[in-house]
Structures are given as C-alpha cells and as structure tokens.
N, C-alpha and C positions, 0 to 999 in steps of 0.2 A: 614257582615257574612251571614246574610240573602238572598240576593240579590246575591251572589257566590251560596247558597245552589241552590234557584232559577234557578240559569244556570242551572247548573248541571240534576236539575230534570227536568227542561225540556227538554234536550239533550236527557236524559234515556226518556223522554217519545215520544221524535222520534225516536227511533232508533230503526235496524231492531230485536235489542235482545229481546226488551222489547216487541213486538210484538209478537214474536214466543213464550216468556214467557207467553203474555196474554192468546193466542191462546192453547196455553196447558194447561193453567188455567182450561179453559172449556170443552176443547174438551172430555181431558182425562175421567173425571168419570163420562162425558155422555157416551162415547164408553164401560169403564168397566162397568159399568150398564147393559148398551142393554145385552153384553156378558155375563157377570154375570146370567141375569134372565132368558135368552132363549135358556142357557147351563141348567141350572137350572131347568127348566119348562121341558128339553126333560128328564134328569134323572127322572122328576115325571111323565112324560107318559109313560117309559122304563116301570120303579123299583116302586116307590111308591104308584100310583094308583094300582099294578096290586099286592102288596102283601099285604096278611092277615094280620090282626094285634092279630089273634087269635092265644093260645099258640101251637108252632111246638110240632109235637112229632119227637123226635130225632133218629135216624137209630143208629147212635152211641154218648157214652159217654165220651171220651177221659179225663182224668182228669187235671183240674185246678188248678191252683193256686193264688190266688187271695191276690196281696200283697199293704201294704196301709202304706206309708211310713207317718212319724208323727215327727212335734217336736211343742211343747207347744200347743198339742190340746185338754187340759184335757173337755173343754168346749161340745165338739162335736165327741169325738173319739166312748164313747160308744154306740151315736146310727148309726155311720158308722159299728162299728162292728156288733154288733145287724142285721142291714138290709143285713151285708155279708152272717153271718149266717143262714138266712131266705132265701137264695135262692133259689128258685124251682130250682136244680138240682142235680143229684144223687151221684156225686164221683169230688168232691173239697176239700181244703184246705184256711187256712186263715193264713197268715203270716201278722201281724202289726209287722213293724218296727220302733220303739220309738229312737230317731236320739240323745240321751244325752240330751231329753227335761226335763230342771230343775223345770219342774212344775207335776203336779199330772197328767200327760198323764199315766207314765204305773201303778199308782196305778187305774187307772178306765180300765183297759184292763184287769189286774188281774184275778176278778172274773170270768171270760167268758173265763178262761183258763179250767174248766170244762171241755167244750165242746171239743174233742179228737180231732177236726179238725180244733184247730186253737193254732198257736203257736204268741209266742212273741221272738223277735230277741230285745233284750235290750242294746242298743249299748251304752255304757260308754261316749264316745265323739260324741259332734256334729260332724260330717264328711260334710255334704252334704244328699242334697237327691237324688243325682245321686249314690256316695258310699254305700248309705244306700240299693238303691234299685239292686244295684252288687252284695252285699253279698247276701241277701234274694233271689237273683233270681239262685246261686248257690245253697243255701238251698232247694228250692222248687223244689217237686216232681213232678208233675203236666209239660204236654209237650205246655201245654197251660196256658198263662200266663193273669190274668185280671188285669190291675193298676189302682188304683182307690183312688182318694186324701182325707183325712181325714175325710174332712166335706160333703163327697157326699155320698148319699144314695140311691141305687142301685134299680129300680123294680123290682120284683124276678122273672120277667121271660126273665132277662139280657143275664144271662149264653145260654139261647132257642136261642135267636135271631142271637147272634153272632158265636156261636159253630160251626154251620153248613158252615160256609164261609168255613173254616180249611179244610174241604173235598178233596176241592182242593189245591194240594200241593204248587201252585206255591202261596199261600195264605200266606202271614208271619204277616198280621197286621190287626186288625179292628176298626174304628173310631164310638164310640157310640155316641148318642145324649147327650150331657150336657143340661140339662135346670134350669133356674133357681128359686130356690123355697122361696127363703125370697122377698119378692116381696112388702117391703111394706113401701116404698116412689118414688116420681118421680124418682129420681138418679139409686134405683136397677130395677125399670120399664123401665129407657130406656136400661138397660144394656140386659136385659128379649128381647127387642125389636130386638139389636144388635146380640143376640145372635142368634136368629133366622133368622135374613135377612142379616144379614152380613157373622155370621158364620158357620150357616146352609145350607145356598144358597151357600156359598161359597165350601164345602165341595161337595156338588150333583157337582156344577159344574165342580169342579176340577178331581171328579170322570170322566166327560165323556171326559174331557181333556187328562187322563191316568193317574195322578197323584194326591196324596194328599199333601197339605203342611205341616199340622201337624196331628197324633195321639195323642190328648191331655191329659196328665196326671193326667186331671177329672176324666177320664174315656178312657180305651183303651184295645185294647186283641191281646196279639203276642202268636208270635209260638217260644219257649225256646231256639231250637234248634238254628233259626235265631238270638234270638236277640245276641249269640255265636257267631254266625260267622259276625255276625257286631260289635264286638268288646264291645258288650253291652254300658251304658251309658256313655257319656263324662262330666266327674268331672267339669271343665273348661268352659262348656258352658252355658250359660244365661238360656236358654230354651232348656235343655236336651231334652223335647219330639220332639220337633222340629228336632236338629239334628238328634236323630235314625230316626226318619221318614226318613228324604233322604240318611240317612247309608244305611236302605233297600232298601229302594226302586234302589239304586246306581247297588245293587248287583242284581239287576233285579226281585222280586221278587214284588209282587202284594198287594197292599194297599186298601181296602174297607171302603165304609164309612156305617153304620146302623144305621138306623131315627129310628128305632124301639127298640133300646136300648136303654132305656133312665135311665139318672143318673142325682138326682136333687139335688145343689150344690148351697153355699152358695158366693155370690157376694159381693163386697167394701158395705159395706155403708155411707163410708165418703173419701171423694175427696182426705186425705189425704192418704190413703190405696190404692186406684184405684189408683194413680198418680204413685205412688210407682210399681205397678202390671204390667201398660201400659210401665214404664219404663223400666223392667225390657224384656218384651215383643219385645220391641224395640229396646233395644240394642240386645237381641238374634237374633230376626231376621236379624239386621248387620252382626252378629258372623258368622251364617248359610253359608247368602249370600258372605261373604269372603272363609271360609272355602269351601263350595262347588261351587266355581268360576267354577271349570272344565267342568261342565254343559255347559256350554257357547259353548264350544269347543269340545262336544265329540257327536259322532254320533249316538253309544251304549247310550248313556243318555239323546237323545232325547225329550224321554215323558216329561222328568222335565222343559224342554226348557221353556214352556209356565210358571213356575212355578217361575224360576230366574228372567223373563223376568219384570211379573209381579209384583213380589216384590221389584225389581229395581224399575221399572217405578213407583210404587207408593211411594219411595221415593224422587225420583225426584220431580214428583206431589206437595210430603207436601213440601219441600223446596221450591218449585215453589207458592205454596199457601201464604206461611210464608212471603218470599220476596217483592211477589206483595202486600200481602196487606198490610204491614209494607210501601212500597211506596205510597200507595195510601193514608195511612194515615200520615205519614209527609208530605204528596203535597196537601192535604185537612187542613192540621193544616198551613200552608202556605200560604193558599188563592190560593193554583194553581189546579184545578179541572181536575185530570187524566183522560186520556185516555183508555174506558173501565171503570173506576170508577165511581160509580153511590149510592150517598145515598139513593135512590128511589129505590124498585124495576123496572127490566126492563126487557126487551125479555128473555133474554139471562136467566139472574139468574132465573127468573120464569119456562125457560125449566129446566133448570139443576134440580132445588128444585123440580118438577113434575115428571123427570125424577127417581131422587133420590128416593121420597115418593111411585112410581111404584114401583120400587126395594123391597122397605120397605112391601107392601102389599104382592107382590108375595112370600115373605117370610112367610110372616103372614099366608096366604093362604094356601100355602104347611105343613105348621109346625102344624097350628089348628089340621091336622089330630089325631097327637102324642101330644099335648095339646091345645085341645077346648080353655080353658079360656085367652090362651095367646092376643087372640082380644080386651081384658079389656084396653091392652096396648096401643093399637093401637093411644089412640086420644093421644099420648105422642109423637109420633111417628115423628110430624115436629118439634121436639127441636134436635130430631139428627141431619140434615145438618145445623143447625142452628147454635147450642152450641157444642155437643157435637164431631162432624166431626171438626170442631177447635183444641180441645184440641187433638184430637189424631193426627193432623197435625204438632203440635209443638212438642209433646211426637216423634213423628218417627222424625222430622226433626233435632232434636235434639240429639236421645240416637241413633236411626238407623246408621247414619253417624258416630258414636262412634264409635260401634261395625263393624262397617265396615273397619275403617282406625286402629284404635288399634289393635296392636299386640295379639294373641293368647297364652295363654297357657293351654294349655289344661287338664293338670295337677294337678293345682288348685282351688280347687275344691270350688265352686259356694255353700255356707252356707245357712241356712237359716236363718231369721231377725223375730223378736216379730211382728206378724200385730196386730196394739191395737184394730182392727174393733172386736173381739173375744177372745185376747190371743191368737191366734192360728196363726203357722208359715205359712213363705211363703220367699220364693227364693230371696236373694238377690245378 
C-alpha cells in the first residue's frame, strides 16, 4: 500500500499540475501584496496625508439615524448606547433594536429611554439581524442611516467625519474605521494587527480600484433612500453587510471608505468564537460571490470586476495552499521530500514572509495616524503568515466553496447564535 501511495506522489510531483499548483502557491500573495500596498500608499498620498484629523465644522446637518441591532448583549449594550448618545452632533436619533434576546439586553436599554432621542424597537421573536435591521430602518426618521454593532463604541466626532461625503449625491455608503479595543492577549493583538494591514489597507486600496467590498456592520453610514431602492438587507445571506455593499454599488452609486471614523469594537477572545466568526465570513463571502456572478459579465459593473476577481482568486489560493501542503506533508511523512517542499527556510518562503511583513508595516504605518499605539502590536506581527494566514486558508477553503456551490435562499433568514466569548450574539 505504501509503495502504490509512493507512485502516485511521485507522478503528482512531476507533473505539469503540480507545478502550476506550486507556482501559484507563491506567486499569488507576492503579486496581492505588491498590489495591495502601493494601491494603499497612493490612497494615503491622495486622502490621508492631506486631511485634518481636527473636528470639521459642518455646512449642513442632515439628520441621522443611528440603529444598533442586539440580541443577548445585556453585557455591553449600555455603553454602546451611552457612546451613541454622546455624539458631537446636532439633530440624530437612536434606535436599539433587541432581536427577542432572552437575557437582560432590553432591561439595561430601559433606563436611557429618558433621553427623547432614543427609542427601543423590542421585537418579540428572534428574526435575524438583517429583519431586525428592515423594520428599524422603516421606522427611522433620519435620511441618513449610521449602523453600528452592539459592542462598539463610537468617537463622538463620528457623525463629523462621515456626514460630509452625503454632500454628493451619487454618495449612498460610508465605510468607518473599526478598531480594536480589548487588546489584551496575543490572539486579539494579532486580530488588532489584521485589522489594520489587512482590513484597512484593503479598504484604501479597494477605494482607488473604484469599489469597496464590504461596509461593515461595526460600523457604516448609508443614505435611507438607497438602502430602498436596493431592496434593503437579505435575510438569507451570511454576511448581509456584504451583500448590500455590491447591491449599491451594482446600482451605480458611490461607496467611500473614512480612516477618520473610528469605532472601537470588541474581538474573539477564544479560538472557539473567532472560528466560528471566520466561518461564518466565509461562507458569506461564497454567498456574494455566487449571487453576484454577473459582474463577470457585464460592462455597466465593471469597477467591481477587480473586486470578484480577487475574491475568487483568493479562494483558489487557500485551496491551492491547503492541497499543496497536505501533499507535501504525506510525501515528507513517507520519506519522499517534494518538490518545492522545504523543512528549512529558503529563497522563496523568505521572500514571500518579507514580502507579507512589508504588507504588515505599511499598514501599521498608515493606521498609527488614527491610532498611535497600534505599534505595541507590531512585534506580534510575524505569527500572521505563520499561524494565523493558515487558519484562514482552511476557514475559506472550506466554508467559501460552501457558499459558493450551495444553493441560495434568500428568504431565510440568517439567526443569531449565543457567542460565549461575552453572552453576546452574533450571526449564524
């Protein structure tokens, strides 16, 4: 039996598949890197170097609505509320929406119904927090909409930064800064790390590409009107923020991302939670990338091209990652030492790892602006392509191809699950 396997991997390791496999191995997240940072870097010599971080005075007011959809977040709801309420801006609204959470969420929202500018929408049944956030956003007054997730808390000169994009009409979305504020072990330090060179850099960059791929449900600010006429959220889908992002943007309307809105929000602390979060991340993004296939094909949806393109190809990638090195480790558990496999470091993994940790600074770099101490992170920073770029290669290779080949329904509606990292919900 041994000695059949034997054939076999050594065939697979001449052959011109395995080659082209390899060659992708590498090639790919040296080329998304380069791209990545030096998309990235021209957005910070556009936009970020050249604006203020002092507060705007506003030409106009337009009023808000600022809704913060909840289930089992008795833990953390009232200082989300709290930091709503505190925001330097003149003419808003506060809708929490309590999703049928069986815990004390709407007994600690209660009291802070005082304040005349914040309502509670107390919904009987878990629905979702795509339903939850339909109903509330027909309730809301406000032609601008801020959504913002249970456990994040807002700087109060949020509403300043992002309001003014709305000026121009063809405006319907704004993508704020998430950052992360419980920061206190390795695990939510590399996520701190992630979030800034991966999902930071990724956002500028995607900016000067023409498109965003997600308005994140941390933190985001639409225009009411639009999220109407895109048919507001899909019950059905993994990653609601996701889909509306390319609902608008399908319908031609203009996506921005602002470094200077920052919302500081609370991250996995245990592997069991994160696993669960990347999962659920990854089969959305399959969802997406099936549902809006027509990208591919249409000439009117262009911008997003580079947007399918790349979320493809980076599935590919982890499955291509996943394959090769599952080969290289039964052909080294074998006594057969592959081709391109190398228990040593060598040229090749050394660029890639240098290449990666560039990545990794210029993030760091750009983001220090909107928080200095995120450098504390930094010496954490080579366990990402290490460990941490692993696990999310098996999280996408596994849950992305789900959501991609499984059928759709759109209909039903996507619940929320107990995260034990808090009590407090999150999308399953």
């Amino acid at each position: 039996m041994t000695d059949f396997i034997l054939h076999w991997i050594r065939l697979i390791d001449e052959s011109a598949g395995y080659t082209a496999a390899l060659r992708f191995y590498g090639l790919y997240p040296l080329l998304t890197a380069v791209i990545w940072a030096t998309t990235a870097i021209a957005y910070y010599v556009r936009r970020d170097r050249r604006q203020s971080r002092s507060k705007p005075e506003l030409a106009a007011t337009p009023r808000v609505s600022i809704l913060i959809p909840a289930y089992c977040e008795e833990a953390v709801i009232a200082q989300a509320v709290e930091s709503a309420l505190q925001l330097d801006y003149p003419n808003f609204e506060v809708i929490v929406i309590n999703d049928g959470s069986p815990d004390g969420t709407r007994d600690r929202v209660v009291p802070y119904l005082r304040d005349s500018r914040l309502t509670l929408l107390d919904k009987p049944q878990n629905e979702g927090k795509s339903r939850g956030l339909n109903d509330a956003i027909e309730r809301a007054t406000g032609e601008l909409l801020l959504i913002m997730d249970a456990d994040a808390l807002p700087d109060p000169d949020v509403l300043r930064f992002m309001v003014p994009h709305f000026d121009n009409p063809r405006v319907a979305a704004v993508a704020g800064n998430a950052r992360v504020r419980n920061k206190n072990g390795v695990f939510t330090k590399i996520q701190a790390i992630e979030f800034t060179s991966i999902i930071s850099l990724l956002r500028r960059a995607q900016r000067v590409w023409g498109a965003i791929m997600c308005v994140s449900g941390v933190v985001g600010m639409f225009r009411k009107s639009v999220l109407i006429e895109a048919g507001l959220y899909t019950p059905g889908m993994a990653t609601e923020d996701i889909d509306l992002t390319w609902k608008i943007q399908k319908l031609g309307y203009d996506v921005r991302y602002e470094p200077r809105a920052l919302v500081w929000m609370i991250v996995p602390e245990s592997f069991q939670v994160w696993w669960a979060q990347r999962r659920r991340w990854a089969l959305g993004l399959g969802q997406v990338l099936r549902r809006h296939g027509n990208v591919m094909f249409s000439w009117k949806l262009r911008r997003m091209l580079p947007l399918y393109v790349e979320g493809l190809l980076s599935t590919i990638w982890a499955i291509d990652f996943v394959l090769v090195s599952l080969f290289w480790l039964v052909s080294y558990s074998l006594g057969h030492p592959p081709r391109g496999g190398s228990p040593f470091p060598n040229v090749w993994g050394m660029m890639l790892v240098t290449v990666c940790m560039l990545q990794l600074l210029c993030g760091v770099f750009i983001d220090s602006r909107y928080e200095p101490k995120i450098v504390r992170c930094l010496h954490l920073a080579p366990l990402y392509p290490l460990i941490y770029w692993m696990l999310l290669a098996f999280s996408t290779s596994i849950y992305t191809v789900r959501g991609l080949f499984q059928s759709l329904n759109l209909e039903r509606p996507t619940r929320w699950r107990i995260d034990h990292q808090y009590q407090g919900g999150s999308q399953s």
